[in-house]
Short mmCIF file of the C-alpha atoms (twelve columns), coordinates in Angstrom:
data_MODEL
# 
_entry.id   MODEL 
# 
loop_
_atom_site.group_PDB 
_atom_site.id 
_atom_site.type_symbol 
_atom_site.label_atom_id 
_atom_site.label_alt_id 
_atom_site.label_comp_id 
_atom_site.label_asym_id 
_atom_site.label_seq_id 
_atom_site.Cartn_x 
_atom_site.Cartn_y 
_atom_site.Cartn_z 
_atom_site.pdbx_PDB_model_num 
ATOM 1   C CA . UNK A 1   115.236 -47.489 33.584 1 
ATOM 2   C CA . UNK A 2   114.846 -49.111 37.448 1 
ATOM 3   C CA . UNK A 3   116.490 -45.798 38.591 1 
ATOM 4   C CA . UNK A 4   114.297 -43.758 37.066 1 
ATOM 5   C CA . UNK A 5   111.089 -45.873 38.116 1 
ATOM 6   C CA . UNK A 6   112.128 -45.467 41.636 1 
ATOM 7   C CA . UNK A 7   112.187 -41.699 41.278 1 
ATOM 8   C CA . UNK A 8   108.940 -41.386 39.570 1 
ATOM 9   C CA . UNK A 9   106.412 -44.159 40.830 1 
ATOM 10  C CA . UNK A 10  103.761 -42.850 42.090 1 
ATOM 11  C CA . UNK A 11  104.243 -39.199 41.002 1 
ATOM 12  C CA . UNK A 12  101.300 -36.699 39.509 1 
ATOM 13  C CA . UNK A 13  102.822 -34.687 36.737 1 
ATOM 14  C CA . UNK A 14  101.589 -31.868 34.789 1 
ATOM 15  C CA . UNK A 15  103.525 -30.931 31.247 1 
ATOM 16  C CA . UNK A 16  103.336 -27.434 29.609 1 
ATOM 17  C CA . UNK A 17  103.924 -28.826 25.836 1 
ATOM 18  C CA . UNK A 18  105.728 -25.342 24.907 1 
ATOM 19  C CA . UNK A 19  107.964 -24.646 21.744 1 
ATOM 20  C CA . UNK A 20  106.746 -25.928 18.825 1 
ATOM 21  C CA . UNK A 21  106.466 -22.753 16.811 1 
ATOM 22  C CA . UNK A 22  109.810 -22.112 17.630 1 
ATOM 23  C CA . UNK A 23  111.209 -25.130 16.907 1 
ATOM 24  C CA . UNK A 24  109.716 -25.219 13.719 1 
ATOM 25  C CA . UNK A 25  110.979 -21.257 13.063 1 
ATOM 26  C CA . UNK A 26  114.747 -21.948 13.844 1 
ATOM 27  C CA . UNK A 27  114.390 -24.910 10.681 1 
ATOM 28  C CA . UNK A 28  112.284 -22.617 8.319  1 
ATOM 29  C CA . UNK A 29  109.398 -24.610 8.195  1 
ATOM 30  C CA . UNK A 30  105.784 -23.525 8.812  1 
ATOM 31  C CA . UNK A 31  104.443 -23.730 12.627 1 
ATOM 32  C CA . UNK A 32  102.051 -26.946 11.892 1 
ATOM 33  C CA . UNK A 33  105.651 -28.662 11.279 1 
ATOM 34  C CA . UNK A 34  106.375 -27.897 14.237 1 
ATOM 35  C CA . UNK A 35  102.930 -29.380 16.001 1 
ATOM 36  C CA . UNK A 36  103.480 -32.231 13.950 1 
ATOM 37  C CA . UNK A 37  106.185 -32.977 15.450 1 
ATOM 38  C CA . UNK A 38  105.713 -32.541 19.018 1 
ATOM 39  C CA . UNK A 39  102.697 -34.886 18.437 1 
ATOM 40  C CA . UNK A 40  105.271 -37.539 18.099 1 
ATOM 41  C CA . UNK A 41  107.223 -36.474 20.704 1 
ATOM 42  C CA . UNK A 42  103.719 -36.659 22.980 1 
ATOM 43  C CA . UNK A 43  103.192 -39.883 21.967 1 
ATOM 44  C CA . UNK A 44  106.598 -41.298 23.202 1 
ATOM 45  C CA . UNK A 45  106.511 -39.539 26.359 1 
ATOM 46  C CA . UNK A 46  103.411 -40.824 27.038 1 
ATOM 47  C CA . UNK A 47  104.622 -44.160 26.810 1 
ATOM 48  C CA . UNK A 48  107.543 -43.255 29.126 1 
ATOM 49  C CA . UNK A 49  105.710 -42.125 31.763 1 
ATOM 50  C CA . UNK A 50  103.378 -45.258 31.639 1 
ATOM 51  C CA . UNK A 51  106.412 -47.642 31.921 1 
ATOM 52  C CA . UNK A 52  107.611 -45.232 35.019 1 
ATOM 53  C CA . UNK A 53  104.542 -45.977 36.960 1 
ATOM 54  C CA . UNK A 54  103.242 -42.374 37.542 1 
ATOM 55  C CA . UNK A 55  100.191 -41.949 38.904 1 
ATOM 56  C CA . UNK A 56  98.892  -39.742 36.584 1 
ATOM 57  C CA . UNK A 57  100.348 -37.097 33.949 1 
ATOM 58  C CA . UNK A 58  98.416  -33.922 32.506 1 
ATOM 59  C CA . UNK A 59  99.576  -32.351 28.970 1 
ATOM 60  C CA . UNK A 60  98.727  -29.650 28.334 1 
ATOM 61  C CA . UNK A 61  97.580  -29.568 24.619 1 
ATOM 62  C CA . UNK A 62  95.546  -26.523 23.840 1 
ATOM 63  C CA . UNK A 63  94.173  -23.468 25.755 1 
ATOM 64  C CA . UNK A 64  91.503  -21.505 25.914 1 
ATOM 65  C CA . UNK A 65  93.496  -18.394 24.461 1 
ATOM 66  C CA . UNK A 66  94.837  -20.860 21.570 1 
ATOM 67  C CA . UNK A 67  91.525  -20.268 19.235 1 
ATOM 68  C CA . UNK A 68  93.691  -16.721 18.541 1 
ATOM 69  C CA . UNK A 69  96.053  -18.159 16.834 1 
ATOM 70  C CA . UNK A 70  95.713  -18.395 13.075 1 
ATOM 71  C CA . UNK A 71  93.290  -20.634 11.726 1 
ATOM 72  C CA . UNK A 72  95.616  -23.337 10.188 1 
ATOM 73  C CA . UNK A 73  97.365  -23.608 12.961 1 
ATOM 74  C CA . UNK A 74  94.465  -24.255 15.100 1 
ATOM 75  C CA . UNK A 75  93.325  -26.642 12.388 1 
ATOM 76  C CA . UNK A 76  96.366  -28.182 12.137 1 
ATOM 77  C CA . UNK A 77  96.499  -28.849 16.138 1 
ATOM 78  C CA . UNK A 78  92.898  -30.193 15.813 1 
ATOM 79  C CA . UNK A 79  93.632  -32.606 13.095 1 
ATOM 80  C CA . UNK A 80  96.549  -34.157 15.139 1 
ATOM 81  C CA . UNK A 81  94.526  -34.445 18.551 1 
ATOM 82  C CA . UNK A 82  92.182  -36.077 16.475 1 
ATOM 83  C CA . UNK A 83  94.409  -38.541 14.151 1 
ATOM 84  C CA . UNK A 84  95.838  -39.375 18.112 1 
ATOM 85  C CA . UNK A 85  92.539  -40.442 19.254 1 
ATOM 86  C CA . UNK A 86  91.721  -42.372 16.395 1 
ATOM 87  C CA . UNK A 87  95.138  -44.379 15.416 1 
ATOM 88  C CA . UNK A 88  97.952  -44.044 17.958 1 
ATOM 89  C CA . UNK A 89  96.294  -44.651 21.331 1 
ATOM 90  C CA . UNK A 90  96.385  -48.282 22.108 1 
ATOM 91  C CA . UNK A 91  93.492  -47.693 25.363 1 
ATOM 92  C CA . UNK A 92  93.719  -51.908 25.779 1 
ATOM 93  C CA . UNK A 93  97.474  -52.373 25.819 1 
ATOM 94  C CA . UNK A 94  98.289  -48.962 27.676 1 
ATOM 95  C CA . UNK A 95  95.716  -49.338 30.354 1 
ATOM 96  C CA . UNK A 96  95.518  -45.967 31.151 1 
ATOM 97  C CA . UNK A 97  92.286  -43.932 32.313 1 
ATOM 98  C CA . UNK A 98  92.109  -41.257 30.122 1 
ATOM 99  C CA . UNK A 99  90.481  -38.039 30.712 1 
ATOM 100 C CA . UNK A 100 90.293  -34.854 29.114 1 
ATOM 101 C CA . UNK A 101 90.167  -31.582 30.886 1 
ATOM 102 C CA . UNK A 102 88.317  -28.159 29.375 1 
ATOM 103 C CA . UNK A 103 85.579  -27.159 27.283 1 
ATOM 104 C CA . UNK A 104 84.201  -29.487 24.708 1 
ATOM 105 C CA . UNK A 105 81.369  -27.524 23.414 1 
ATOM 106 C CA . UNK A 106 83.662  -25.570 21.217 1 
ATOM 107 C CA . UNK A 107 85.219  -28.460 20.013 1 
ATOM 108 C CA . UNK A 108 83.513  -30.596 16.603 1 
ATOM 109 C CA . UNK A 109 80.966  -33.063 17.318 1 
ATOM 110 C CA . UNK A 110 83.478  -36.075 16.298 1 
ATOM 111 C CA . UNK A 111 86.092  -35.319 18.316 1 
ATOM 112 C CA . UNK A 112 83.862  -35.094 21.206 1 
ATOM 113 C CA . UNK A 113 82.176  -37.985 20.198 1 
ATOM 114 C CA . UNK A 114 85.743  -39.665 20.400 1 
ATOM 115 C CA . UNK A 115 86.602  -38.209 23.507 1 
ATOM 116 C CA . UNK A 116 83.568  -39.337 25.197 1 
ATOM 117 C CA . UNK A 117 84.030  -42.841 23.737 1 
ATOM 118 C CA . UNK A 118 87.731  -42.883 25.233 1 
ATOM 119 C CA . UNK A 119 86.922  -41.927 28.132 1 
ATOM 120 C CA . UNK A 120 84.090  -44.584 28.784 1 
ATOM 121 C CA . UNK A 121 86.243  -47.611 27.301 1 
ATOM 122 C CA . UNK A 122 89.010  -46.234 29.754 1 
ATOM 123 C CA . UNK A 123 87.472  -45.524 33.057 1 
ATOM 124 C CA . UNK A 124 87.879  -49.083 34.459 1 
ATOM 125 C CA . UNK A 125 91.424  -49.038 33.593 1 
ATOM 126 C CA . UNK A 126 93.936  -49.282 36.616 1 
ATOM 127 C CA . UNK A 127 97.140  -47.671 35.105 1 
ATOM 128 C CA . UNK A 128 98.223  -44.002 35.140 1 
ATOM 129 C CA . UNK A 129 95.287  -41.371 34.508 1 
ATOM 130 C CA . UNK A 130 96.223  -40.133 31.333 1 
ATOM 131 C CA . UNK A 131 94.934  -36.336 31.279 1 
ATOM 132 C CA . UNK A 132 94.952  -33.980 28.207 1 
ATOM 133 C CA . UNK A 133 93.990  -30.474 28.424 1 
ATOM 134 C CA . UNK A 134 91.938  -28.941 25.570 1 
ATOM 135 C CA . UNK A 135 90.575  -25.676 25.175 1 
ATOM 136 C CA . UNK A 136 91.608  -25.612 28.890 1 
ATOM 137 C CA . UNK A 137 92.652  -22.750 31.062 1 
ATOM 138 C CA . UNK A 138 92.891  -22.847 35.246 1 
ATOM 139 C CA . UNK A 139 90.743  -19.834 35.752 1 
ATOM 140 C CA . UNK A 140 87.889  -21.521 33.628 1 
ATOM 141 C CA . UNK A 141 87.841  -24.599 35.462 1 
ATOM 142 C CA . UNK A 142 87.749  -23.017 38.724 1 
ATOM 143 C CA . UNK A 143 84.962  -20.456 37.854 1 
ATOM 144 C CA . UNK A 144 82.990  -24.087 36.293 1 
ATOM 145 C CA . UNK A 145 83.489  -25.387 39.856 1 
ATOM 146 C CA . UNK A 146 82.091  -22.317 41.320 1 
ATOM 147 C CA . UNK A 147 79.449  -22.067 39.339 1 
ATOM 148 C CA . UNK A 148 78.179  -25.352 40.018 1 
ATOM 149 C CA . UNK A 149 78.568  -25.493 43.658 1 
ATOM 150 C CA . UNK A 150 76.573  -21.797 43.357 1 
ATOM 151 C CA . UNK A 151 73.715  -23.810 41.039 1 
ATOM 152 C CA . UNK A 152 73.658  -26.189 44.041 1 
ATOM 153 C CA . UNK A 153 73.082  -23.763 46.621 1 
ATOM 154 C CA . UNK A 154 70.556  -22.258 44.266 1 
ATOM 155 C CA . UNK A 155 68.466  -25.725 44.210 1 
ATOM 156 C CA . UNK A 156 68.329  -25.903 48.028 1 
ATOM 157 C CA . UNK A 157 71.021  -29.019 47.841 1 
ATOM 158 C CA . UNK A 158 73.148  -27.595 50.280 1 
ATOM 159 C CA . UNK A 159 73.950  -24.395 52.065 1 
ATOM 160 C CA . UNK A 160 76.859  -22.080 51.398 1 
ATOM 161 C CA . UNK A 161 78.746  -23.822 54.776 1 
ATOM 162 C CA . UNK A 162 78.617  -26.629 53.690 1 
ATOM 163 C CA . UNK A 163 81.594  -26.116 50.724 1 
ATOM 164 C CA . UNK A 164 84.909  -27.657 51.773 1 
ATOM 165 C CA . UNK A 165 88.093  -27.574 49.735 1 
ATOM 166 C CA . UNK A 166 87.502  -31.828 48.969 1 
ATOM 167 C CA . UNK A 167 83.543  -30.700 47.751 1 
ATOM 168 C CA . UNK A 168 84.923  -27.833 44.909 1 
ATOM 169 C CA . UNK A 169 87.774  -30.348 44.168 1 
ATOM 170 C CA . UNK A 170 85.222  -32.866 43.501 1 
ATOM 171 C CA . UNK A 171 84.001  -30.200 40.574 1 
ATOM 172 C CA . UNK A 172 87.203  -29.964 39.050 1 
ATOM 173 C CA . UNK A 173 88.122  -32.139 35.901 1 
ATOM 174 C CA . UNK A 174 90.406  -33.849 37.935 1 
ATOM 175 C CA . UNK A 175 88.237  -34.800 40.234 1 
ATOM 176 C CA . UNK A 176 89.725  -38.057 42.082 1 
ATOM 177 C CA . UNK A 177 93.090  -37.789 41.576 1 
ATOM 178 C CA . UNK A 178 96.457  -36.210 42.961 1 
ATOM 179 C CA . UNK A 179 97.741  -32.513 42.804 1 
ATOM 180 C CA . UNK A 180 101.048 -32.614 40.215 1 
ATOM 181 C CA . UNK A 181 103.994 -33.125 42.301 1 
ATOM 182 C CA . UNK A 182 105.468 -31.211 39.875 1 
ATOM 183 C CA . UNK A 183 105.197 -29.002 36.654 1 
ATOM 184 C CA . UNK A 184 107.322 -29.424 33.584 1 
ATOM 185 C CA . UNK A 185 107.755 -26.772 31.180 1 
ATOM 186 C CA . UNK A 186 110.366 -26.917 28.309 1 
ATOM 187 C CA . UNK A 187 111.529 -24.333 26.300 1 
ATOM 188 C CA . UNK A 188 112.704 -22.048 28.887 1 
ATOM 189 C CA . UNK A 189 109.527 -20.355 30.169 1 
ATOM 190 C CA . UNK A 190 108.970 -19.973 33.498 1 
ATOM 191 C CA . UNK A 191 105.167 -19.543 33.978 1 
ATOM 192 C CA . UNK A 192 102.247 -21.476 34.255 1 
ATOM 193 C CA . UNK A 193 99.678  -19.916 31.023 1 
ATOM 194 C CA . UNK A 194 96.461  -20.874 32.921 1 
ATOM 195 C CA . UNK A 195 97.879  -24.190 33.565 1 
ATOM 196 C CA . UNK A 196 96.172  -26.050 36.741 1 
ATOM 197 C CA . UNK A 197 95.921  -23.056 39.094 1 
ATOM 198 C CA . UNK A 198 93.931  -24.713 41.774 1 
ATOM 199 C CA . UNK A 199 96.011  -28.265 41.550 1 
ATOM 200 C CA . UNK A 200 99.511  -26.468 41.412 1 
ATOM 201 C CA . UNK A 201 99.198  -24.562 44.482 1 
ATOM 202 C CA . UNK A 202 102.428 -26.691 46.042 1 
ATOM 203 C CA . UNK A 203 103.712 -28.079 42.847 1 
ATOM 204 C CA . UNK A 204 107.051 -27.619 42.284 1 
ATOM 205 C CA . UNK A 205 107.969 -25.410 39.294 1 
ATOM 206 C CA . UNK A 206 110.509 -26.811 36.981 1 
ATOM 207 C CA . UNK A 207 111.835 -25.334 33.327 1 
ATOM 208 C CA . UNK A 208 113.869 -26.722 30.648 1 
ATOM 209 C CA . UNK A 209 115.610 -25.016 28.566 1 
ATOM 210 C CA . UNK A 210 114.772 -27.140 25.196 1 
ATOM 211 C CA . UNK A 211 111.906 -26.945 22.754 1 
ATOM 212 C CA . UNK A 212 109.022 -29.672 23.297 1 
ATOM 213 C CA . UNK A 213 109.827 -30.943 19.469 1 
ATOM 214 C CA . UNK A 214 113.819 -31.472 20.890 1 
ATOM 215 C CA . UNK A 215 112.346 -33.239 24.277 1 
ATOM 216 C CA . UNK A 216 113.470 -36.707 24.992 1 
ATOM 217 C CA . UNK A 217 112.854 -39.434 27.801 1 
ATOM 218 C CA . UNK A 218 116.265 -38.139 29.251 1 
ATOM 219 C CA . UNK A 219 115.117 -34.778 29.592 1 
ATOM 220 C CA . UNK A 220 112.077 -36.144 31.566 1 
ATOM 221 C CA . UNK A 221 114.921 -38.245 33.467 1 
ATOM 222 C CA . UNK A 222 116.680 -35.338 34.251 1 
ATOM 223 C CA . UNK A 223 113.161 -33.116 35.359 1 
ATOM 224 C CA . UNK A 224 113.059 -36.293 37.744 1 
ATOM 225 C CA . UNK A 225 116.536 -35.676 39.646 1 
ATOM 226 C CA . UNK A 226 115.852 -32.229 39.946 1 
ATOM 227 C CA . UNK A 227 112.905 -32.797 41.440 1 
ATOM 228 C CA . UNK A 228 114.560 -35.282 44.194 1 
ATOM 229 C CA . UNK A 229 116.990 -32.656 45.495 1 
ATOM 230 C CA . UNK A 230 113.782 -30.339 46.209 1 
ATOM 231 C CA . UNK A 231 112.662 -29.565 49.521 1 
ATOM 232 C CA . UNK A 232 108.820 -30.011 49.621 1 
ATOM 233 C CA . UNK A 233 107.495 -28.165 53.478 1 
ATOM 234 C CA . UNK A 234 103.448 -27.701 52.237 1 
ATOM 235 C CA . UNK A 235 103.828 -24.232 53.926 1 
ATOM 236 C CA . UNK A 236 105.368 -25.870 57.319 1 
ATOM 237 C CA . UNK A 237 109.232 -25.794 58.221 1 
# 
């Protein structure tokens, strides 16, 4: 594992959980089989990453446009986010700061009761920020920036000149920390879904050709190397 800490300490990364229907439709089974078992797969990952030492790593979990899919799907999902909250995260052993990105006020009144609770009991942590996105999407986030820098200017708190890049980054959910170094989506996709638009402007893009239920901590090794023999220039030469 020392190799792989030395490529990854330090690093913001943002993961595009993607596949789990289709995993679960190659075996026959129903598409919360599927969920179920990329839940586990989050879990361990998340525990990967920790023992890396990244700086911080966003999953992507559930989007704005996921309340289309059928009900007991989204039911399912919502069930599994919340038995995760409740049983599997360890917040005092991990020592992560966890923080969840999107809009809670579609979301039931005891999960957001949990969230809030995590996310209190978390905040003096000094490990890896631990971000999940739920009922997220990039172009939300950025217009709820907007809009309260707008409600600002509104109030007479400042004046339209005064908005810099680090004062509508301060209204972002991830307000605080680092831009992903890179983004990580399995299953062979190569776009983002309304995934961090404003923080992934230099991220580097990397796919994987395997479902998020099939992903393992040597995928994530793998994502790692490839992202070594990159050439990062911010624009410059």
């Amino acid at each position: 594992m020392e190799e792989y800490q030395q490529l990854a300490k330090g690093l913001s990364v943002g993961i595009i959980m993607d596949g789990n229907g289709r995993w679960a439709k190659q075996r026959g089974l129903p598409r919360t089989a599927g969920h179920k078992k990329g839940a586990e797969v989050f879990r361990d990952i998340v525990r990967y990453c920790n023992d890396l030492g990244m700086s911080s790593v966003t999953f992507y979990a559930f989007s704005t446009e996921n309340w289309a899919r059928p009900t007991e799907e989204v039911e399912s999902i919502m069930r599994l986010f919340g038995n995760y909250l409740t049983m599997a995260y360890d917040y005092k052993k991990e020592n992560n700061r966890l923080v969840f990105l999107g809009d809670r006020s579609r979301l039931s009144k005891s999960l957001q009761d949990k969230m809030n609770d995590l996310e209190e009991k978390t905040k003096n942590n000094t490990g890896m920020f631990l971000n999940i996105a739920v009922n997220y999407g990039g172009r939300q986030e950025i217009l709820r920036a907007a809009q309260t820098l707008a409600q600002r200017v509104k109030d007479g708190q400042l004046e339209p000149q005064d908005i810099t890049q680090e004062l509508f980054e301060d209204c972002l959910y991830t307000r605080g920390q680092k831009d992903p170094d890179f983004i990580l989506r399995p299953s062979g996709e190569m776009r983002l879904s309304n995934f961090m638009l404003w923080q992934a402007s230099y991220s580097e893009f990397i796919s994987m050709d395997v479902l998020w239920p099939d992903f393992r901590r040597e995928d994530l090794d793998r994502a790692l190397q490839e992202f070594q023999k990159r050439s990062r220039r911010f624009g410059g030469l």
